[in-house]
C-alpha positions as a printed Julia matrix, in Angstrom:
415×3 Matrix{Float64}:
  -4.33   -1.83  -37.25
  -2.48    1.47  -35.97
  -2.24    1.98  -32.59
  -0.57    4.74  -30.28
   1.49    5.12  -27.23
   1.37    8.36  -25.18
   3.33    9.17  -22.57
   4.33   12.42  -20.37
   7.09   14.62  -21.54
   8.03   14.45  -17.15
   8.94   11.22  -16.24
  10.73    9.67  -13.23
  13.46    7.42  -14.19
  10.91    4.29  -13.55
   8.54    6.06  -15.63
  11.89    6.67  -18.4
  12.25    2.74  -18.6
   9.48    1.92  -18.68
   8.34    4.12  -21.8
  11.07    2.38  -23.72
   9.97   -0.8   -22.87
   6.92    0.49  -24.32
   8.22    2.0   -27.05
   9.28   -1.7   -28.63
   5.3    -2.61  -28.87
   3.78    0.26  -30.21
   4.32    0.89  -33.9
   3.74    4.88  -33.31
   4.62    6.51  -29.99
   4.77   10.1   -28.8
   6.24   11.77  -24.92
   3.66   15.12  -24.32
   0.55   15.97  -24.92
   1.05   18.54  -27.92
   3.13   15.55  -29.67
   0.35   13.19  -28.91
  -2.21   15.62  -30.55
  -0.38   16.53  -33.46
  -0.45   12.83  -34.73
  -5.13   12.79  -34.53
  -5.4    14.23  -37.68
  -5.29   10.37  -39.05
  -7.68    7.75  -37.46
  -6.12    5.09  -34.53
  -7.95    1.8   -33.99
  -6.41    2.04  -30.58
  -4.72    4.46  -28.23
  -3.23    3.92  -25.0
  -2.68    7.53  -22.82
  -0.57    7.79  -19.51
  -2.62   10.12  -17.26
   0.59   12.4   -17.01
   0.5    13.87  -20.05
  -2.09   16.24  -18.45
  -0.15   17.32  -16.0
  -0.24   21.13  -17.75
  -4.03   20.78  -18.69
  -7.54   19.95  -16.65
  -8.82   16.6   -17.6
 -11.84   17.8   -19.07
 -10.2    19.79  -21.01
  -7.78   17.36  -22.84
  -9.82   14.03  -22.7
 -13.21   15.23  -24.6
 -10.74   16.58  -27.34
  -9.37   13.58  -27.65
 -12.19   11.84  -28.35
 -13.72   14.42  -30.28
 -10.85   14.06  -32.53
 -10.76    9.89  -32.71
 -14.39    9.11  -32.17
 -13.93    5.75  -33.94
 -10.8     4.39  -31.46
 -10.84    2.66  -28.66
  -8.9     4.79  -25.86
  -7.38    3.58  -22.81
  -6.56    6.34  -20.44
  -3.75    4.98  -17.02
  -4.04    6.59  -13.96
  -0.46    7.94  -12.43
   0.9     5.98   -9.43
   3.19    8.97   -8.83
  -0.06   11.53   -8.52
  -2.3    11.2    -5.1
  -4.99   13.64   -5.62
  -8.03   11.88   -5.09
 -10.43   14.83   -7.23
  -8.59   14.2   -10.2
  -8.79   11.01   -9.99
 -12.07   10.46   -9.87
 -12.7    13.41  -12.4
 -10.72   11.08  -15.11
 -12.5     8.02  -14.22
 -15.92    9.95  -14.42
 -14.92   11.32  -17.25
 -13.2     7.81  -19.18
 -17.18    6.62  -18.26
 -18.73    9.21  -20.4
 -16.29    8.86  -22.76
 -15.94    5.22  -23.16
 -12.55    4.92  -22.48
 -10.97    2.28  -20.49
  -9.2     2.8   -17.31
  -6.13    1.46  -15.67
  -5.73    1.64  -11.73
  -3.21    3.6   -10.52
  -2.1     0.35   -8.6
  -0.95   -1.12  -12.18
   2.55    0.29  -13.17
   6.01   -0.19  -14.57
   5.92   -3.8   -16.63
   2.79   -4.55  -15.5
   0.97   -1.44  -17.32
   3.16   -1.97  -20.31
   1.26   -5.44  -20.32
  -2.13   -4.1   -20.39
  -1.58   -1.63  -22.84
  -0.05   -3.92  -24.99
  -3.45   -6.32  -24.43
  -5.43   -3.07  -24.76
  -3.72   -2.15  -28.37
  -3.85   -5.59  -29.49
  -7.76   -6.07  -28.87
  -7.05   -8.47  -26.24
  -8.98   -8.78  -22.78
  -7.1    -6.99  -20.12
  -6.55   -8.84  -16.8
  -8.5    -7.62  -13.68
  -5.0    -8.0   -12.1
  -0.96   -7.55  -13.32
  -0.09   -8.59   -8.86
   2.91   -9.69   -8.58
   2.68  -13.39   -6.89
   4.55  -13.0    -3.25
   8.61  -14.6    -3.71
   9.02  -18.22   -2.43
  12.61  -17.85   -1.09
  11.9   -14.15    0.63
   9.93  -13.9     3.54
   6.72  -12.46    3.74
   5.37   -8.89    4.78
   2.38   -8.23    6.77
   0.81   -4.79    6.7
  -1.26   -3.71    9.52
  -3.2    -0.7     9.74
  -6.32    1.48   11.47
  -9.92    1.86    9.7
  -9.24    5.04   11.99
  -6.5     6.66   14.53
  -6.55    4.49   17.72
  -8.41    1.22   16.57
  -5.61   -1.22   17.57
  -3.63   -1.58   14.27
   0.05   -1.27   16.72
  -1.14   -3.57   19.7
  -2.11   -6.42   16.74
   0.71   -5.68   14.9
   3.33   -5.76   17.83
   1.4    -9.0    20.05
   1.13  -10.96   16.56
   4.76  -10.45   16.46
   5.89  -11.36   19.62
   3.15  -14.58   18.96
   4.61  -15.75   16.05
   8.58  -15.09   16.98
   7.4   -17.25   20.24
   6.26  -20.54   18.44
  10.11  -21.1    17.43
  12.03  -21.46   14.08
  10.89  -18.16   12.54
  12.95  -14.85   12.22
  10.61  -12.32   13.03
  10.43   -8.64   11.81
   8.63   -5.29   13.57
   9.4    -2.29   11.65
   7.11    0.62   12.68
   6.67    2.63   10.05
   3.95    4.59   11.41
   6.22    8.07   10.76
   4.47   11.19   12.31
   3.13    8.84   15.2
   5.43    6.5    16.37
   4.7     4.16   19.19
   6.14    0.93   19.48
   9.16    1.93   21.15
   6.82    3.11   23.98
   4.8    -0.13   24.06
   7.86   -2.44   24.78
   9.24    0.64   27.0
  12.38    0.74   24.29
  14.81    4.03   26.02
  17.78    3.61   23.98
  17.53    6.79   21.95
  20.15    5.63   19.2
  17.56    2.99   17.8
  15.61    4.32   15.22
  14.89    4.22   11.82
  16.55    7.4    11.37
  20.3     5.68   11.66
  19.4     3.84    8.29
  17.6     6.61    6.32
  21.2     7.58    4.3
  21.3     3.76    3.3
  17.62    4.03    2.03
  18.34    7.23    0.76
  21.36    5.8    -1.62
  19.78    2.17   -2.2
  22.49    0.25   -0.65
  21.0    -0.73    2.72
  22.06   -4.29    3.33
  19.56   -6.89    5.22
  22.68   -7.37    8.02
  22.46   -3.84    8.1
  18.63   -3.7     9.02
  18.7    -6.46   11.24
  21.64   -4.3    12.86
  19.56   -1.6    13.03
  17.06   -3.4    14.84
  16.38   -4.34   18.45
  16.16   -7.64   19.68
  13.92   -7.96   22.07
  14.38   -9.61   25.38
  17.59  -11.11   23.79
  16.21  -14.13   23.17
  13.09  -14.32   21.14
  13.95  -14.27   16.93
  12.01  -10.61   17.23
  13.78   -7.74   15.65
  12.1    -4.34   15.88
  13.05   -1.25   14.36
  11.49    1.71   16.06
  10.16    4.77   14.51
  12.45    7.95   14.44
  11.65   10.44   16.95
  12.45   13.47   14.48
   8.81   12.75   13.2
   9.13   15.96   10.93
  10.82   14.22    8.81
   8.25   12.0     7.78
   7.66   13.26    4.4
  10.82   13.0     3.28
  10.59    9.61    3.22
   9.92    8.68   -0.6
   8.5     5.85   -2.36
  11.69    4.66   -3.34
  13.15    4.39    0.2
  10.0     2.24    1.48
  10.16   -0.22   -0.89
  14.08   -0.63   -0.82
  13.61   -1.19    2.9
  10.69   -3.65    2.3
  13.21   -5.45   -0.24
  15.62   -5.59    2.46
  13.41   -6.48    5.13
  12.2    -9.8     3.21
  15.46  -10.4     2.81
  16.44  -10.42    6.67
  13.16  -11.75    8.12
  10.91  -15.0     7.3
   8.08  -12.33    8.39
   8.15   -8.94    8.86
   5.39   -6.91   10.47
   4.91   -3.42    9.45
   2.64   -0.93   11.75
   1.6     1.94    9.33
  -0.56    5.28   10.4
  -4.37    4.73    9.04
  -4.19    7.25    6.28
  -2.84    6.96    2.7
  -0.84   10.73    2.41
   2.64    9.46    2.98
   4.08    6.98    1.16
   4.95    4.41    3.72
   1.48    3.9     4.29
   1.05    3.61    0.64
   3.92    1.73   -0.4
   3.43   -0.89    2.74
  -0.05   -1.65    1.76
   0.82   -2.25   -2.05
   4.1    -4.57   -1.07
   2.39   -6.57    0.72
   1.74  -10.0     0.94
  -0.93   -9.78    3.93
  -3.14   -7.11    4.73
  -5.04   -6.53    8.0
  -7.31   -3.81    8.46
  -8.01   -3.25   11.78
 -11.03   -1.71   13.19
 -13.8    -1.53   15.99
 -17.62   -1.99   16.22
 -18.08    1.53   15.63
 -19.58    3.31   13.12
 -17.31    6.55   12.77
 -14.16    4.05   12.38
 -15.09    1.27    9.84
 -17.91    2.54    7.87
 -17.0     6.88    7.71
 -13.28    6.72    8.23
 -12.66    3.45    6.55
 -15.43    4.08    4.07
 -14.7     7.65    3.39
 -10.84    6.98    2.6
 -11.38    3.8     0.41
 -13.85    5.69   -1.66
 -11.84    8.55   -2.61
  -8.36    7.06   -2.97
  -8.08    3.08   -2.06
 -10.94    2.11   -4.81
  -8.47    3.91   -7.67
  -5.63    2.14   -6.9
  -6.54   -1.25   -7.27
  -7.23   -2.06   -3.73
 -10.48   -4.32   -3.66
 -12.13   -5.11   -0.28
 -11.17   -9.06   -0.86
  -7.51   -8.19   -0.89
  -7.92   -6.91    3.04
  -8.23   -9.29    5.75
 -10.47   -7.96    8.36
  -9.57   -7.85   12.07
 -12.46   -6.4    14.81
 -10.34   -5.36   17.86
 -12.06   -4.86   20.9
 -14.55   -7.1    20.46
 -17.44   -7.71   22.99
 -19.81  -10.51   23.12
 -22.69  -10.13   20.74
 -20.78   -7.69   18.59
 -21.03  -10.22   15.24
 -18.02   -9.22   13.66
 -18.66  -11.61   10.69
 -21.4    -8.61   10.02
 -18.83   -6.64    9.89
 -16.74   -8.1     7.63
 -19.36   -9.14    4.98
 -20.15   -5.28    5.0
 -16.78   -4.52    4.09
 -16.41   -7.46    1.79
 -13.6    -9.08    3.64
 -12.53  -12.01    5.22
 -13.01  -12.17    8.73
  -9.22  -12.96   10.34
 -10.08  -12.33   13.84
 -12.44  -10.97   16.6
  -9.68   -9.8    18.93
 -11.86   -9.1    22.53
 -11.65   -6.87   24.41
  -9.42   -7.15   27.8
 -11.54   -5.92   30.65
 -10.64   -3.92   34.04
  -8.18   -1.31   31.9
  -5.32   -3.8    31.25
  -5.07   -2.78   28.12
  -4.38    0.69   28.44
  -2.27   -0.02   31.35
   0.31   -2.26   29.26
   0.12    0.37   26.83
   1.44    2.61   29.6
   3.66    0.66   31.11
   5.09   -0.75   27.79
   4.59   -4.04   28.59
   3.01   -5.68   25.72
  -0.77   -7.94   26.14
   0.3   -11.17   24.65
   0.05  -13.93   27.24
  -0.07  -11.74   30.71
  -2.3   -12.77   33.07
  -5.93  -11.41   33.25
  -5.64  -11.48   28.53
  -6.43  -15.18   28.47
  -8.61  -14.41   25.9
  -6.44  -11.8    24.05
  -3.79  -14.48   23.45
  -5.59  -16.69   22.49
  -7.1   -14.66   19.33
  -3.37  -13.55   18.73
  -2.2   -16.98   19.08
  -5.07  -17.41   16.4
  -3.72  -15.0    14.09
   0.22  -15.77   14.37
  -1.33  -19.72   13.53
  -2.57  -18.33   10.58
   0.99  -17.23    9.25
   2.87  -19.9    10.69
   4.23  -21.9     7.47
   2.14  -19.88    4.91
  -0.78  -22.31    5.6
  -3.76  -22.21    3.93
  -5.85  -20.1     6.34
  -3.92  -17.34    5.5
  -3.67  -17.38    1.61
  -7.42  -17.3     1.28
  -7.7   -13.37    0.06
  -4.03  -13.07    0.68
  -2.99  -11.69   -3.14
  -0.96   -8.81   -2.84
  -2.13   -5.49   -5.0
  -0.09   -2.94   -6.29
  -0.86    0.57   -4.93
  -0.15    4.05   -5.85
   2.67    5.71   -4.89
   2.56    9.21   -3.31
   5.23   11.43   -4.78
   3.6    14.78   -5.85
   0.04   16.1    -6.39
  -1.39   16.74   -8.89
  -2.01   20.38   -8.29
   2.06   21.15   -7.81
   2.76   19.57  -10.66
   0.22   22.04  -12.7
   1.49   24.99  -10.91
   4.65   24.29  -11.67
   3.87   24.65  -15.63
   3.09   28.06  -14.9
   5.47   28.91  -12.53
């Protein structure tokens, strides 16, 4: 049976290893797109493409002569973690459908996508799935973010926190990585302006940050709860300079220093700590509120053209309805989605919410939020020990990682 490897002629250094790791399955194997068509004139049982190699080409330019020119093979096209246009995306799925080829989400990468293809090649099933199962001596990470801007994601992520560091005997992690809008240093009404992400950002920068160095970083709030928080930077435009590669080397680091860390993330996937958060994670929660502009169109609108290719499926979120009022059936809400229901968090009545949000004093247990606490309590139960409640749709999914579109990289072929 011959079978074919192609990869990009630009590669990352991840990308690099990884093609050599490749490279040992594959009897023939070619890096570029004018390499890779060079060896069709002979029939393939089986090819295996990395989307990249059409970085200097449109899709439907390169993919129909490709199969034009092995109608008989079965083709496997991957999608690139490293490209976040959403159009092109879809425009190779659509055309991989009309095509028959097989696709990879852009979620599946590095060892894991070396594994399908090899499955692919070999004329074995490919796994739904390549997730790696969350470590049992690092602690876990929770990512919580907005169906839309202002649904609640910081006030769950932050109360949860201070829940679960409450109950005792767990070290207890905040890091909010929500970049361009940073707000957890206002909710606890945090004024030291030296704490900040931004004091660690040459140790991300170089690999090297240490988890005694994050948990120095942090601040420990009150002084005596196991809560360590690491605000935001206030020098928000440097958001997108924070690469893939930085996130998850603090995530690494964070599991390291915490049983549980919480990370707050902004609602949209165009930077990758959103991005990266979401696919390290061993917990997602999806926050939203009865309304229909925040968890059908925003939510909706985003997973369609961007969650849905990376390997994100709905079962992998765990839903929480903020603001919940009586009648409001959130469990509609969440069998809509196609998630599990984690929590109807209701509503706190006479503006106390907003007001703690002013004052930075956070909800959890203040008079008047009875039933607040209560539902937090309810979700910080849920993580307390890894107990069952929590695992059920708790696998973690690999996402893609933002690091350049698609559209610079074509325009930089042509200069």
């Amino acid at each position: 049976m011959r079978t074919l490897i192609a990869y990009p002629d630009s590669e990352t250094p991840e990308q690099g290893l990884e093609r050599e790791q490749a490279w040992s399955v594959a009897p023939d194997k070619v890096t570029g797109r004018e390499a890779m068509f060079s060896r069709l004139a002979e029939p393939y049982d089986a090819i295996a493409v990395h989307s990249g190699i059409g970085y200097d080409a449109y899709p439907w330019d390169w993919m129909p002569a490709l199969r034009r020119l092995q109608p008989q093979a079965r083709i496997m096209v991957a999608l690139d973690e490293t490209v976040s246009d959403s159009f092109m995306m879809e425009a190779i799925c659509r055309l991989a459908d009309a095509l028959s080829f097989a696709v990879l989400p852009a979620g599946i990468e590095g060892r894991s996508r070396i594994e399908a293809f090899v499955s692919f090649l070999q004329g074995e099933a490919v796994r739904e799935s390549y997730r790696q199962e969350p470590g049992a001596v690092n602690g876990a990470v929770v990512t919580v973010w907005g169906a839309a801007s202002k649904d609640g994601a910081t006030t769950v992520a932050l109360n949860t926190a201070l829940a679960l560091a409450s109950r005792g005997g767990i070290r207890v992690g905040l890091i909010d990585a929500n970049l361009r809008n940073p707000e957890v240093k206002a909710r606890l009404n945090v004024n030291d302006p030296g704490m900040a992400s931004f004091v660690i950002r040459s140790k991300l920068q170089t690999q090297r940050l240490r988890p005694e160095e994050l948990v120095g970083a942090c601040i420990r709030y009150r002084q005596r709860l196991p809560l360590y928080i690491l605000p935001g930077s206030p020098r928000r435009d440097t958001a997108q300079d924070v690469t893939p590669e930085m996130m998850t080397h603090l995530i690494a680091a964070a599991r390291q220093a915490f049983d549980v860390t919480f990370i707050d993330v902004n609602s949209y996937p165009d930077n990758a700590a959103t991005i990266c958060a979401v696919r390290e994670a061993d917990h997602r929660w999806l926050v939203t509120q009865n309304r229909y502009a925040s968890y059908r169109t925003s939510w909706g609108e985003w997973y369609a053209c961007f969650w849905s290719y990376c390997g994100l499926a709905p079962k992998d979120v765990s839903l929480i309805v903020n603001r919940s009022y009586d009648g409001d059936r959130p469990e509609r809400i969440a069998d809509y989605l196609g998630m599990r229901l984690a929590a109807a968090v209701p509503n706190v009545p006479g503006g106390l919410g907003l007001a703690s949000a002013d004052e930075g004093v956070p909800l959890y247990d203040r008079p008047g939020a009875e039933p607040f606490t209560a539902s937090i309590d309810g979700l910080a139960a849920q993580l307390d020990g890894q107990d069952e409640a929590m695992s059920a749709g708790a696998a973690p999914v690999t996402a893609v990682r933002p690091k350049i579109s698609w559209l610079h990289r074509f325009a930089a072929k042509f200069g």
